[in-house]
N, C-alpha and C positions, 0 to 999 in steps of 0.2 A: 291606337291599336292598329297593328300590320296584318292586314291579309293580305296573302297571295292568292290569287285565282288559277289555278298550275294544270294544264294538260287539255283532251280535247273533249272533255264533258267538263270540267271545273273551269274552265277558261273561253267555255264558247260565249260569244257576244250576247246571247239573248237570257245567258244564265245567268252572269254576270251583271246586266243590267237590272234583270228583274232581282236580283237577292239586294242588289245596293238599292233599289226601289223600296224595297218593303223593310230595311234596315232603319230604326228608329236611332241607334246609337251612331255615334261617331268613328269611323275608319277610315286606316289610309289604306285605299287598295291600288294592286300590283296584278295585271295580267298576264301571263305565258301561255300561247296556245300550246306554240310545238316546243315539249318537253327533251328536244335533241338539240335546242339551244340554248350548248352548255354557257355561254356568255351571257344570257340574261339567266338561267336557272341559274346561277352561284350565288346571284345578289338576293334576288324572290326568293329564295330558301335563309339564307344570310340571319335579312332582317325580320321576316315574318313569323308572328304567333301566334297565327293561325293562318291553315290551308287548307282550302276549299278543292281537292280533288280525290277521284277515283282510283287515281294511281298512286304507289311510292316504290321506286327500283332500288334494288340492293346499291348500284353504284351513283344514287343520290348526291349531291354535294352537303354537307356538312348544315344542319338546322338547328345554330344553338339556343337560339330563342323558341324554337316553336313546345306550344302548351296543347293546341288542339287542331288534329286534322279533323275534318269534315268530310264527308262524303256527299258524292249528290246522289251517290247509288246505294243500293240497299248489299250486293255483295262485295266482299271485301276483295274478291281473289288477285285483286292485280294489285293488291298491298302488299308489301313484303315485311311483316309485322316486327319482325327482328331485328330490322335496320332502323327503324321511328328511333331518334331518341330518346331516353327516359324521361319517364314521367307524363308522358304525352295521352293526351284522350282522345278515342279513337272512338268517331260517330258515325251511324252511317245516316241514311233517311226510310220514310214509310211514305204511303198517300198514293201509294201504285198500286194497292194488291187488288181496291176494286176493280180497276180497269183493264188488270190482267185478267182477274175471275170472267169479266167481261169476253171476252178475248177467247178465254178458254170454252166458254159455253160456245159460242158465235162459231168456231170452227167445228165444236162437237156439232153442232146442229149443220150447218155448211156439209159436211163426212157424210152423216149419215141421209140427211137430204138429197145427198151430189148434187149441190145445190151451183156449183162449179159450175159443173158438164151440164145439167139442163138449161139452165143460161146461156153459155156458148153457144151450145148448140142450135138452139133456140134462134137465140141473136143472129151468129154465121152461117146457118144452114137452113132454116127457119125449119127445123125440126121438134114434130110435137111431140116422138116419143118421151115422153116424160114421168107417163106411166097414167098419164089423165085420160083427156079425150084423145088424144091422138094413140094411146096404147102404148107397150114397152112396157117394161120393166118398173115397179113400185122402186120406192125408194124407203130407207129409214126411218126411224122415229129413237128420240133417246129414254119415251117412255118406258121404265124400269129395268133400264140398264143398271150395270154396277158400276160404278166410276171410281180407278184405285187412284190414290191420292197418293205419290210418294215425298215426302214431308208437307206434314202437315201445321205449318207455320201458320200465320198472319194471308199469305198468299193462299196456301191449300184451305183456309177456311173458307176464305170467301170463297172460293169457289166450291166447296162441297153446301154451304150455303144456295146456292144458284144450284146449283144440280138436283140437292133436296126437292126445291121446288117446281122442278119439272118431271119430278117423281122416278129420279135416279137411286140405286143404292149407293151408299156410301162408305165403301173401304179405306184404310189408309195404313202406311208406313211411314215410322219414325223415327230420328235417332237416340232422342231420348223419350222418356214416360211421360205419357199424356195421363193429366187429369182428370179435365174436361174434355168429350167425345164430343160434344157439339151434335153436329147434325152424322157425324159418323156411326153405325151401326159396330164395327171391330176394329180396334188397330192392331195392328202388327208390329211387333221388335223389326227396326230396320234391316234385321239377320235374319226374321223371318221371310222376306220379302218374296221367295218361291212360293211359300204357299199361299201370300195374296194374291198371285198373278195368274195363276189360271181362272180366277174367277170375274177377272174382267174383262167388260166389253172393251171400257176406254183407259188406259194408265196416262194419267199427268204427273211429270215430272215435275215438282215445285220445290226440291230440295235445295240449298248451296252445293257448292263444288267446295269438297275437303276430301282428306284421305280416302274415311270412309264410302264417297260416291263418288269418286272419279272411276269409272269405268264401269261402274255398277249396273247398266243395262247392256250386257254383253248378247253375245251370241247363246250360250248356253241361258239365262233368262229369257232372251227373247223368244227361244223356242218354245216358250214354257205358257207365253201368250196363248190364246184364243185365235184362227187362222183370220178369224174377223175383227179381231182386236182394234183399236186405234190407238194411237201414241201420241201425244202431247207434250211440248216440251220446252217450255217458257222457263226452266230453270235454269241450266247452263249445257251446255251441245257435250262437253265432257263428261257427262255425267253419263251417255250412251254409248256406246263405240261406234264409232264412226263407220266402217266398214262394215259392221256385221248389222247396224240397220238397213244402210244401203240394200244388201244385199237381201235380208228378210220382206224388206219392202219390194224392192224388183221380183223374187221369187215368189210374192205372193202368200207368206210365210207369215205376215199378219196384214190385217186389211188397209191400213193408211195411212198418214201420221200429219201434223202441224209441227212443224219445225218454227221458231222465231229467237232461239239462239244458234251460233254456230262455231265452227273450228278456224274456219278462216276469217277477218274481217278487214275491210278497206286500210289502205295506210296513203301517206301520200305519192309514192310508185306507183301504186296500184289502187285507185281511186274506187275503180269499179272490178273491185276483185268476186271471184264466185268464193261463195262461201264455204265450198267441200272441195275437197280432192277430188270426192264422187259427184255424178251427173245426177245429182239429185234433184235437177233440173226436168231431168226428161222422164220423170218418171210421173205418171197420169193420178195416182192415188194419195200426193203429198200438195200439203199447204205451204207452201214459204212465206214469212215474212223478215225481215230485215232488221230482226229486235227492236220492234218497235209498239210489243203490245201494250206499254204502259204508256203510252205518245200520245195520251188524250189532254186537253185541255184543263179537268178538272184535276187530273193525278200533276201534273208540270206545275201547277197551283200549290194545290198542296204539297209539294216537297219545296219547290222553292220557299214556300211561306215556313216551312219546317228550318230550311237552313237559315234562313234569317232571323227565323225566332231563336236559334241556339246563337247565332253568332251576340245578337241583341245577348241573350242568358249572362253570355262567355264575357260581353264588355263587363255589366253587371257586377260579374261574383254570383252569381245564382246557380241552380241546379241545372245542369243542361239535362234535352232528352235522348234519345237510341242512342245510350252511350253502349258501344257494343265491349270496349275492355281500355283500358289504363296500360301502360307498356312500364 
């Protein structure tokens, strides 16, 4: 059986190693980092029937053997699902949502702490305003807050799970009908999504990027925030508009945000590219990270051990798992 390992999450050295580590069946694998190397992508696409990447471009070379792409990631959007050829099974992976929910609480706390600025400051100025003995200004607390969840998948649970238990409300929006509420108190139709947003302190964005959410925290929604709000945003940076956060957050127009996806990201020109068009760098009331809140130990485990176990399934003939759709 042919794998390819094609792009620069399906093809990075340490993925690659660990999924052929924990592979009990037999494969012949095929590496391509950079997918701009039309001279080895013709052949890695050619023979392989199965591919282990995040990516597939409209102008692909030709896969007539392939039966199953793989994902290492859990969104599809840099698939081009129209171009797969038929018949092809299109997986992604799970084993991340803990360590995002993680992630998500850890900055909520961080925000409303200024857990930042008293540190720093502390550190570089040995300043005790902190709000303790040395006086200033108190700081937050996320005790019974509202925390609006917008999609509430596998990711938005765990985290409205963690939030429950620091005795958060739990709002949510969705795009299709929920069931089970879980630890949520109301959901909202993802069409309803104004009238859950005045009501929170903190909005996490946990939805995919598709039609219906690309653009979906605009400027006229985000007016619609709380001036204290906080925004969270481990879903996809599209999902926001780019300028009109920018600009709500410098204005003061809601209180903060955790950014850890973005519009811009590294390529090899540009190694160390900034992430915005906007200086969202220099603004005092945001968290950047470098999409990396699922980069724990235990979630790289778990999904590697996921793709391994599908590809194991796929040698088989057995049922594979997050098969997300059949082309």
């Amino acid at each position: 059986m042919k794998v390819s390992f094609v792009g620069n999450f399906g093809g990075r050295p340490e993925v690659v190693q660990s999924v052929l580590g924990k592979i009990t069946e037999k494969v012949e694998p095929t590496v391509l980092f950079d997918i701009a190397d039309s001279q080895r992508l013709i052949p890695a696409l050619a023979e392989a029937e199965i591919v282990v990447s995040h990516i597939w471009k409209k102008d692909f070379p030709e896969a007539p053997r392939l039966k199953l792409l793989q994902s290492p990631a859990a969104g599809l959007d840099l698939v081009d699902l129209p171009s797969l050829p038929r018949g092809v099974t299109v997986c992604n992976v799970d084993g991340h949502e803990q360590a995002i929910a993680e992630y998500v609480l850890m900055t909520m706390l961080a925000l409303h702490h200024r857990l930042v600025d008293i540190v720093n400051g502390f550190r570089d100025r040995s300043s005790w305003a902190g709000g303790g003995a040395g006086g200033g200004p108190t700081h937050g607390e996320i005790l019974g807050k509202t925390v609006g969840i917008v999609g509430y998948g596998r990711i938005g649970r765990e985290v409205a799970k963690r939030a429950a238990a620091f005795g958060c409300t739990i709002v949510a929006a969705n795009r299709s009908p929920i069931a089970d509420k879980g630890e949520a108190s109301e959901i909202y139709k993802l069409g309803e999504l104004d009238r859950m947003l005045p009501r929170c302190d903190v909005v996490v964005i946990a939805a995919a990027l598709g039609p219906e959410t690309r653009g979906l925290v605009d400027a006229g929604r985000l007016a619609l925030m709380k001036p204290t709000a906080l925004l969270i945003n481990i879903g996809r940076a599209l999902i926001a508009d780019e300028g009109a956060l920018y600009a709500a957050l410098r204005d003061g127009k809601i209180g903060g945000a955790a950014l850890d996806v973005w519009w811009r990201y590294p390529s090899p020109a540009e190694p160390n590219a900034r992430p915005s068009n906007f200086p969202f760098h220099e603004l005092p009331n945001v968290l950047m990270t470098p999409h990396c809140s699922s980069a724990t130990d235990g979630a790289r485990d778990r999904r590697l051990s996921g793709i391994a176990g599908n590809l194991d399934r796929f040698v088989r003939g057995e049922n594979l798992t997050n098969v997300v759709m059949t082309t």
